[in-house]
C-alpha positions in Angstrom: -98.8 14.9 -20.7 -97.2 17.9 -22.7 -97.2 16.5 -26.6 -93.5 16.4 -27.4 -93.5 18.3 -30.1 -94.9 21.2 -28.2 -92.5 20.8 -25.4 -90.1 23.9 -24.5 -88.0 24.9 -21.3 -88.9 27.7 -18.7 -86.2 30.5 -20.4 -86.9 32.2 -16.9 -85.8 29.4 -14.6 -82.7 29.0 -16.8 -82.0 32.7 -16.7 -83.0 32.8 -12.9 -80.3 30.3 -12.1 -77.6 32.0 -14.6 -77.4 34.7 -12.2 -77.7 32.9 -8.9 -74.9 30.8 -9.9 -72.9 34.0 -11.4 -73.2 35.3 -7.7 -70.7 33.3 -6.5 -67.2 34.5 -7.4 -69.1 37.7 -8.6 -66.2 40.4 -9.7 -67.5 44.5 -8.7 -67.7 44.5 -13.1 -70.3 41.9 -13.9 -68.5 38.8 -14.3 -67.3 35.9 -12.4 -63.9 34.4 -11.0 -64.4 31.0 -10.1 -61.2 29.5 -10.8 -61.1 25.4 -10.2 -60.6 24.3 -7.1 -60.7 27.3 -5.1 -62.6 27.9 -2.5 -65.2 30.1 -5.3 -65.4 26.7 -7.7 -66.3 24.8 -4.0 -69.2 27.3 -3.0 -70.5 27.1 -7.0 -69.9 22.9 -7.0 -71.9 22.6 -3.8 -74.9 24.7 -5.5 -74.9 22.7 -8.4 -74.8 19.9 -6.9 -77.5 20.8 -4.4 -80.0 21.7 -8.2 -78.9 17.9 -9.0 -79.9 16.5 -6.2 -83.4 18.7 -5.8 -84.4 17.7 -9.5 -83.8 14.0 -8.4 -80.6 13.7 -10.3 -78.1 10.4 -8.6 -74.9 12.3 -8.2 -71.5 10.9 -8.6 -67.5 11.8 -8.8 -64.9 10.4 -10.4 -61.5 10.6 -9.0 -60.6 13.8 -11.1 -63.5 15.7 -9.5 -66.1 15.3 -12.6 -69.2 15.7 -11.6 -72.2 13.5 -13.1 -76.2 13.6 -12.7 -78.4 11.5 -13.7 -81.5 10.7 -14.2 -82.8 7.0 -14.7 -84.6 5.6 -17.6 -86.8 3.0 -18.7 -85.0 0.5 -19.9 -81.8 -0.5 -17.4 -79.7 -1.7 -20.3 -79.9 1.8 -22.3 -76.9 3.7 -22.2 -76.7 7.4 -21.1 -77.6 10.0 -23.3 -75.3 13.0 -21.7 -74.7 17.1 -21.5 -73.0 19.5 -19.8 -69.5 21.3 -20.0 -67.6 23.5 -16.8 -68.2 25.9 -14.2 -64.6 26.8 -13.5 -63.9 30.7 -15.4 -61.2 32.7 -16.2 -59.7 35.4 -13.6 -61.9 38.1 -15.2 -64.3 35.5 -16.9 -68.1 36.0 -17.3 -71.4 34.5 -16.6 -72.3 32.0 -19.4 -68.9 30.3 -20.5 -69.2 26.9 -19.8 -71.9 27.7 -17.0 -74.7 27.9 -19.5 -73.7 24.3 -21.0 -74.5 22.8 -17.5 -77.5 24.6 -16.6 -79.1 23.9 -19.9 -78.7 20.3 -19.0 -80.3 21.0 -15.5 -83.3 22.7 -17.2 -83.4 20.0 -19.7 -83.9 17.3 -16.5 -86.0 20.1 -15.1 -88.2 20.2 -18.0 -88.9 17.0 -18.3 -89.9 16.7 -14.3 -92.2 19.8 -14.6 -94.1 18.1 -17.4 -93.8 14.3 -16.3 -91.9 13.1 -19.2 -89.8 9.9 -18.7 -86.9 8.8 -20.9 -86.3 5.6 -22.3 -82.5 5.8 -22.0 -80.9 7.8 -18.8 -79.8 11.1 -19.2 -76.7 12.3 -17.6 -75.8 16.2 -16.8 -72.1 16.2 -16.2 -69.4 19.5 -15.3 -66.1 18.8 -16.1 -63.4 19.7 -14.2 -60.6 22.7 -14.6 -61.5 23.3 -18.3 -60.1 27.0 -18.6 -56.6 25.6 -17.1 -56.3 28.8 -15.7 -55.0 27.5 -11.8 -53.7 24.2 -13.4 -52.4 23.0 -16.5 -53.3 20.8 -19.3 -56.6 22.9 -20.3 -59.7 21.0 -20.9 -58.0 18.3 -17.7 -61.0 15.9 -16.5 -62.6 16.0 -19.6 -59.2 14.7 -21.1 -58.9 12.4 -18.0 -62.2 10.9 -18.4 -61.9 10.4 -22.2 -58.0 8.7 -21.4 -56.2 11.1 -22.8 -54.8 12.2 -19.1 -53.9 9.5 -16.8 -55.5 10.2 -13.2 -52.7 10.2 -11.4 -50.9 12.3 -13.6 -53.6 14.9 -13.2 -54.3 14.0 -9.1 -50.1 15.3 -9.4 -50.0 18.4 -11.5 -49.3 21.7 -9.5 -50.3 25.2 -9.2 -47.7 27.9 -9.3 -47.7 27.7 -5.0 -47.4 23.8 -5.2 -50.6 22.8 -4.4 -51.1 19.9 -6.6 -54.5 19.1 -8.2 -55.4 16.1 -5.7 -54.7 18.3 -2.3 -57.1 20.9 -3.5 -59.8 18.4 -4.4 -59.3 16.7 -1.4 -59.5 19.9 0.5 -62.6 21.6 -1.1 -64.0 17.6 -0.7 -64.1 16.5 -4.5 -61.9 13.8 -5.1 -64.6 11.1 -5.8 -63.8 7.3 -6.2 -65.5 7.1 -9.6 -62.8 5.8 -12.1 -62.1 7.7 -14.8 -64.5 7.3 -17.6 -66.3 5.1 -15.7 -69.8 5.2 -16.6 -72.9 3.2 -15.2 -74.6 1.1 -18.4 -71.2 2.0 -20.3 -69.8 4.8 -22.6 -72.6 7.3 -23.5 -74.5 6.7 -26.2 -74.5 10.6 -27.1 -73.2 13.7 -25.6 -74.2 17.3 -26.6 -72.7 20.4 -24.9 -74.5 23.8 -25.1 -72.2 26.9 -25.0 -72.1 30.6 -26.0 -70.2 30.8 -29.5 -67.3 33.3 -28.0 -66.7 34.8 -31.5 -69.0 37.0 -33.6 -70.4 34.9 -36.7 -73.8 34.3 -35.2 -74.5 37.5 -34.3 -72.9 39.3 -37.6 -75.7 36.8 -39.2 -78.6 37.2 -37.0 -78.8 33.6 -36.6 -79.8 32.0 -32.4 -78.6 28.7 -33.7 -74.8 27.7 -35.0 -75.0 24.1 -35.8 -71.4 23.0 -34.9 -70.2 20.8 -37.0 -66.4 20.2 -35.6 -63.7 22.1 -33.6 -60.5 23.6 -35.1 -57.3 21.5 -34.2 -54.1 23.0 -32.7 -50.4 23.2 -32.3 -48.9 26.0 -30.3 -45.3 26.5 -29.9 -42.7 28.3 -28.0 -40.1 30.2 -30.4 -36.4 31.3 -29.1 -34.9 34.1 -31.6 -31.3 34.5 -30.3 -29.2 37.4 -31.6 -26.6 40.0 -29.6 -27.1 42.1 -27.1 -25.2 45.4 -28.6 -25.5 49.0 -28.1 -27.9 50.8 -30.3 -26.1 53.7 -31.1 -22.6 52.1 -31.9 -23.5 49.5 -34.0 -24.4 49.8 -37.8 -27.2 48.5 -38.9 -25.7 46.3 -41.1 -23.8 44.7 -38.4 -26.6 43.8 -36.4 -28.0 40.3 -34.8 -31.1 42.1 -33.8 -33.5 39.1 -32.7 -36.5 41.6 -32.4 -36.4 42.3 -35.9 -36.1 38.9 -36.5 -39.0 37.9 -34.2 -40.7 40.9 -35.9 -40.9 39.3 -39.2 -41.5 36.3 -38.3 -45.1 37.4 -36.4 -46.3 39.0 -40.0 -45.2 35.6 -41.7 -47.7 33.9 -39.1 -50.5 36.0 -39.7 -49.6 35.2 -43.4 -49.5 31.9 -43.1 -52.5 31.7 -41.5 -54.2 34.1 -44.3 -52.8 31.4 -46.8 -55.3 28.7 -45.2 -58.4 30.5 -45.4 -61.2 30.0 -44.4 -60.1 27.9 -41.7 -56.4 28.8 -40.6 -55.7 31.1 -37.7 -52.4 32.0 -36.8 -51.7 34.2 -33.9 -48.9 35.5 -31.2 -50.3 36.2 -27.7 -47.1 36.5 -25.9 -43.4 38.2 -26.7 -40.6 38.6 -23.8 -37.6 40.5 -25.0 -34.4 40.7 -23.3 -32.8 42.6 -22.4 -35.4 44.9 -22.5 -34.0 48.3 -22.3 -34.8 51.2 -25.2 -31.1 52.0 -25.8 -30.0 48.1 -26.3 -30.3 46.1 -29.4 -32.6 42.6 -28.3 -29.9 39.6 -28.2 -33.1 37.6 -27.3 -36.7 37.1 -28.2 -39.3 34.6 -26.9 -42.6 34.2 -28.4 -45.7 31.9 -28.9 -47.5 30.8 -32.1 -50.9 29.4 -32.0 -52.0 27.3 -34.8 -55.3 26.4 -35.4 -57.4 24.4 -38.8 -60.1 22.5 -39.7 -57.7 20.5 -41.0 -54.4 17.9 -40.1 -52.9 18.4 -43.6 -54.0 22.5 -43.0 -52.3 22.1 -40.3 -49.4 20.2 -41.0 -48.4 23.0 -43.9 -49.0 25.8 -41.9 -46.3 24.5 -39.3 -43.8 23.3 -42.4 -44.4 26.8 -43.7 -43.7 28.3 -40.4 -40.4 26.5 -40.2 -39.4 27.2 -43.6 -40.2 31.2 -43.4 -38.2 31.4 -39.6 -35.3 29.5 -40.5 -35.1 32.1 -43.8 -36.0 34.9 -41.5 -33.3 33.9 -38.7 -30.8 34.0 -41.4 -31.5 37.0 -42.9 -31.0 38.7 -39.7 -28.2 36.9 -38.1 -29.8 35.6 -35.6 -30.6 31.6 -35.0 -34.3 30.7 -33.8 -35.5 27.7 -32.0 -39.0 26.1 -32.6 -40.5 23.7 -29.5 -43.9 22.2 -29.8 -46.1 22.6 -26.8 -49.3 21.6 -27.6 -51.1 19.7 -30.1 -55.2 19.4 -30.7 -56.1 17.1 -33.3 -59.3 18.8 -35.4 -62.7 17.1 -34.4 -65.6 16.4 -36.5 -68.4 16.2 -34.7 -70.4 12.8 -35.0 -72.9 13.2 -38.4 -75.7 11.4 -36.5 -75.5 14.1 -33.8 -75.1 16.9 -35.7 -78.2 15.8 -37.4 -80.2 15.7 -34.4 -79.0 19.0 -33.3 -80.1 20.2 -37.0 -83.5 18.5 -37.0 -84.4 19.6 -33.4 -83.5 23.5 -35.0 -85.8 23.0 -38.4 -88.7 21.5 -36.2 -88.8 24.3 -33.6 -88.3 27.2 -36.2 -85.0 28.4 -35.2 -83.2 30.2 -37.9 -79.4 28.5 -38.3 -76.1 28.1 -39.7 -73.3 25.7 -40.0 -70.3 26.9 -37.6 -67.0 25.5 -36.8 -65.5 26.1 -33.3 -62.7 27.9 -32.8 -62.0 27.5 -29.1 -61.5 24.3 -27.1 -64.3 22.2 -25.7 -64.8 19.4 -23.1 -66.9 17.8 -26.1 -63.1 17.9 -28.3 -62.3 15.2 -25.7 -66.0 13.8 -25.1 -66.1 13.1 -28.7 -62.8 10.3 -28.8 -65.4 8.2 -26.2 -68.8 9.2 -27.2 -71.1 10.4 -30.4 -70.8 14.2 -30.0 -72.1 17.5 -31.0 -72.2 21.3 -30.2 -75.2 23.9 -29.8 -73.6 27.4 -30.1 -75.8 30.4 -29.4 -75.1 34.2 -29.8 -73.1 36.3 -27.1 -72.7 40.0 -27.2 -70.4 41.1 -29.6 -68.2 37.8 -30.1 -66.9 38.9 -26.4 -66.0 36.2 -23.5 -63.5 35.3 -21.2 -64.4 38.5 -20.4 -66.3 40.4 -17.5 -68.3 41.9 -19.5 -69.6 38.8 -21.3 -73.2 38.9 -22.3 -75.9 36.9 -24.2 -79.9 37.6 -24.8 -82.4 35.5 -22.6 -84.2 34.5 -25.8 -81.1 32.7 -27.6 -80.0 31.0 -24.4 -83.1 29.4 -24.7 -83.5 28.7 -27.9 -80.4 26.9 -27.2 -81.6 25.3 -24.8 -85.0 24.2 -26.9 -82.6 22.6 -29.3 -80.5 20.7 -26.4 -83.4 19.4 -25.1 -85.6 17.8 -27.9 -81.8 16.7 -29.7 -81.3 14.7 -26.3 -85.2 13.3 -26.8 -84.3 12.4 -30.2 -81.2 10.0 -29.0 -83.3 8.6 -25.4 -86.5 8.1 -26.5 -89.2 8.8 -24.7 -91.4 6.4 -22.7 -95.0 5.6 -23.5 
């Protein structure tokens, strides 16, 4: 047998499988559309599951359409020592978001079978599903389910914009499993680790394959109504004005300010603005807008949204206008479990990977694994800081490096069988 310590993946089956699975839902620029529950996230489920089952994986689903692997252990009583993340993209998304996290598991299990290696404890390779929330809304939805944040049924009834609700389509493309939620043979996992390409530009910027990911940045979005007068532009004096774009105007510099105020961990951004009526020669009576929130921090977070409400109510006044504030979403920050972070730490000193300390500034499935479960992250370069993108790239070499780390981290929480 293979001395532990010496132990690594095959980076070319990893990569090999990358782009068989990136064939399916492949867009004429590179990337993948394999939104969930289409008839693309059926063809790529099936595959997957198909790799499960040929490494000797027991497959199961849950009655949100998770999928789990595993692969026994030793010791009957040990509880699971998990990975994985999603294989549903973005419209124009590209080939390693979320899809690395669950192949890395694969080629940890296939590892371990290429070199006879048995685990104390079972592992567990799981793909969550609809993470993007592209089709169906909440984001991040059977990870959520299976942690208890979602309730199934409320997630079996949520609709696309045609009215196809979540359980038709998972009945149709034949994934709605009778696995209860969170559900999990031996009980809760003893550790989860989720793989994934960093989708931002630190690593790269510091030549480091390895971001030890210490926790996840919480968030609050919001929907914002500035309401003014319609008025003609020419007519009306300046001074008479209840312009609600130049309202809404300000008040997207106070949340890039606001944001700036809680460095290094604050982000403050507005993605979307809808202004009616809409026409060059009419003054805006009406202005709809997001914020986005995000901090390492509750009480970051908390002052950033009494600041925003301080600044808007000012900034509605000053213009004439009134604004109204709605709170759509709320993520709690995460901090990842020490123990796991650790692991993820120790597996990166002992195989010579060069590292740094990251915080995530995207959503996970581990944000939701880690209410249920000791948790951490393995982030690796991509291309520029560029995903949910076609054009989405990252080097063979850091995917497995990644990989490397997932893999002896997981060994470090099973155990390994004498």
């Amino acid at each position: 047998m293979t001395p532990i310590d010496s132990l690594r993946i095959d980076d070319n089956r990893l990569w090999q499988s990358l782009m068989a699975l990136a064939q399916i839902g492949a867009t004429p620029k590179g990337g993948v559309c394999r939104i969930a529950l289409t008839d693309e996230d059926k063809a790529g489920r099936d595959q997957v599951v198909q790799w499960f089952r040929d490494a000797g994986l027991q497959v199961r689903v849950d009655e949100v359409g998770n999928v789990f692997g595993r692969r026994p252990g030793t010791d009957p009583q040990a509880r699971a020592v998990a990975t994985g993340s999603h294989i549903d993209t973005q419209p124009t998304g590209g080939k390693f978001d979320g899809n690395y996290g669950v192949l890395a598991g694969l080629e940890v299990v296939r590892t371990l079978n290429s070199h006879g290696i048995q685990t104390v404890a079972p592992l567990e390779v799981a793909f969550w599903m609809n993470e993007e929330g592209t089709r169906f809304t909440p984001v991040m939805m059977g990870s959520g389910a299976f942690a208890g944040i979602f309730g199934a049924d409320h997630i079996r009834s949520q609709q696309d914009g045609a009215g196809l609700t979540v359980g038709e389509e998972l009945a149709r493309i034949g994934y709605l499993g009778d696995v209860a939620c969170g559900d999990v043979p031996g009980g809760a996992f003893a550790a989860y680790f989720e793989a994934h390409i960093e989708q931002g530009p630190v690593l790269e910027a510091y030549d480091k394959p390895i971001g030890i990911v210490s926790g996840a940045l919480g968030q609050q979005w919001y929907d914002v109504t500035v309401t003014g007068m319609d008025a003609h532009a020419g007519p009306t004096p300046m001074n008479l004005r209840h312009d609600a774009m130049l309202a809404a105007a300000r008040m997207v510099d106070a949340v890039n300010r606001i944001a700036l105020d809680q460095a290094p961990h604050g982000r403050g951004t507005v993605g979307h603005l809808q202004v009616l009526p809409n026409s060059r020669n009419v003054i805006p009576g009406q202005v709809k807008f997001s914020v986005d929130f995000r901090n390492l921090s509750q009480t970051g977070l908390d002052a950033m949204d009494a600041a925003m409400r301080t600044e808007f109510a000012r900034l509605a006044d000053q213009c004439q206008c009134q604004v109204e504030i709605t709170q759509v979403v709320r993520f709690a920050p995460c901090i990842f479990h020490p123990g796991c972070v650790a692991s993820v730490r120790g597996a990166a000193d002992r195989l010579g990977y060069a590292h740094m300390e990251v915080v995530s500034g995207a959503g996970h499935d581990a944000v939701y694994v880690h209410s249920v479960a000791p948790t951490a992250m393995i982030f690796v370069p991509c291309k520029d800081g560029i995903s949910h993108n076609e054009i989405e790239d990252a080097k063979s070499e850091h995917l497995a490096a990644g990989c490397n780390v997932l893999l002896h981290a997981m060994l470090a929480h099973a155990g390994v069988a004498a």
